[in-house]
N, C-alpha and C positions, 0 to 999 in steps of 0.2 A: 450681492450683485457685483459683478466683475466691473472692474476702471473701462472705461471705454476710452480717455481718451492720455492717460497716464500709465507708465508703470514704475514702481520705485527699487525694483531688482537691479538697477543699473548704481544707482544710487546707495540702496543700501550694502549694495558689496562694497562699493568704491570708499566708504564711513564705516566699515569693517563690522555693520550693525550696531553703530555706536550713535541709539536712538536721537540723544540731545545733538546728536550735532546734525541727523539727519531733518530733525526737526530745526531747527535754527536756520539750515539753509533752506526750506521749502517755505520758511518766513520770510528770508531774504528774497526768493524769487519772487514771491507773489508779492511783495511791495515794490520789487523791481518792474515786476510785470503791469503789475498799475499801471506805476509813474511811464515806463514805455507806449501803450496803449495809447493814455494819455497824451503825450508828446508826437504818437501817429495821426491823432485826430488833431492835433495842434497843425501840425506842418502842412495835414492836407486842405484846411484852411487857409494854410498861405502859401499851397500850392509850391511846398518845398518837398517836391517828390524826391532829390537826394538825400533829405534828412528822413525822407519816410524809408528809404532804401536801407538807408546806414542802418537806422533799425530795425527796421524787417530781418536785414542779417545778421544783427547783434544777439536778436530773440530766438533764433534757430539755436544758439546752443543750449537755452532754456530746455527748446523740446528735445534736443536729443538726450540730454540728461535722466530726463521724464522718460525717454524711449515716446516720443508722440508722436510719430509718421502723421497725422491729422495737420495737427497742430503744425508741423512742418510746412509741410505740402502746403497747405495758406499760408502762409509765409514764404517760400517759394515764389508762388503765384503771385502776391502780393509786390515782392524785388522785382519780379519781371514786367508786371504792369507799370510800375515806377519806371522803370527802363525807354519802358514803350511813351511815356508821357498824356497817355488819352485820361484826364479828368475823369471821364465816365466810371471806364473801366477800372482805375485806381480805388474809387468811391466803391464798388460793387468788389472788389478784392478786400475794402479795407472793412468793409460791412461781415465778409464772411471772417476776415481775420478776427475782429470782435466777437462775435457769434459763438465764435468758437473757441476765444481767448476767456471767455466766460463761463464756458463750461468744463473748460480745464483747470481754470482759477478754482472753481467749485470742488470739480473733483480734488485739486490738493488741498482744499479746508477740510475736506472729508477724512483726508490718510491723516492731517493734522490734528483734526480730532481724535482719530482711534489709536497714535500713537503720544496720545498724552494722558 
């Protein structure tokens, strides 16, 4: 079954196919990607829509990495609703960025499996 929401052709060129290290960074990410997630649900708690921004835009170069247009694009939406300041709609941005932060997470445990 084809990656829906990853792909590591971007990646693996850039690691010259040099598995351990593409593995090591897609460990990196996805502990980064936690702790970030984590830290979005934090701030929107305390209604620190700047700190949710900073990271919303920190995390877009995770997906471009991945090649994620998904995973972007909410993340996009997410900086913009930040911007905008409506609670609501922050909430309902930050719901679909998890949603989705989850199943991209999954799919790199997937390539992380089959490349060990």
């Amino acid at each position: 079954m084809a990656n829906k929401y990853i792909d590591l052709q971007f990646l693996m060129s850039s690691a010259k196919n040099d598995i351990e290290q593409v593995k090591e960074f897609i460990e990196d990410v996805l502990e980064l990607n936690a702790v970030s997630i984590g830290s979005l649900n934090s701030a929107f708690e305390n209604n620190n829509f700047a700190e949710m921004k900073a990271t919303a835009h920190m995390l877009k170069s995770s997906a471009d990495i991945f090649d994620s247009a998904v995973y972007k694009q909410n993340l996009v939406n997410l900086e913009g609703k930040c911007k905008e300041g409506d609670k609501e709609s922050i909430g309902k941005a930050l719901k679909d960025v998890s949603t989705i932060a989850a199943a991209w997470e999954s799919e790199l445990r997937e390539e992380l499996t089959k490349l060990a």
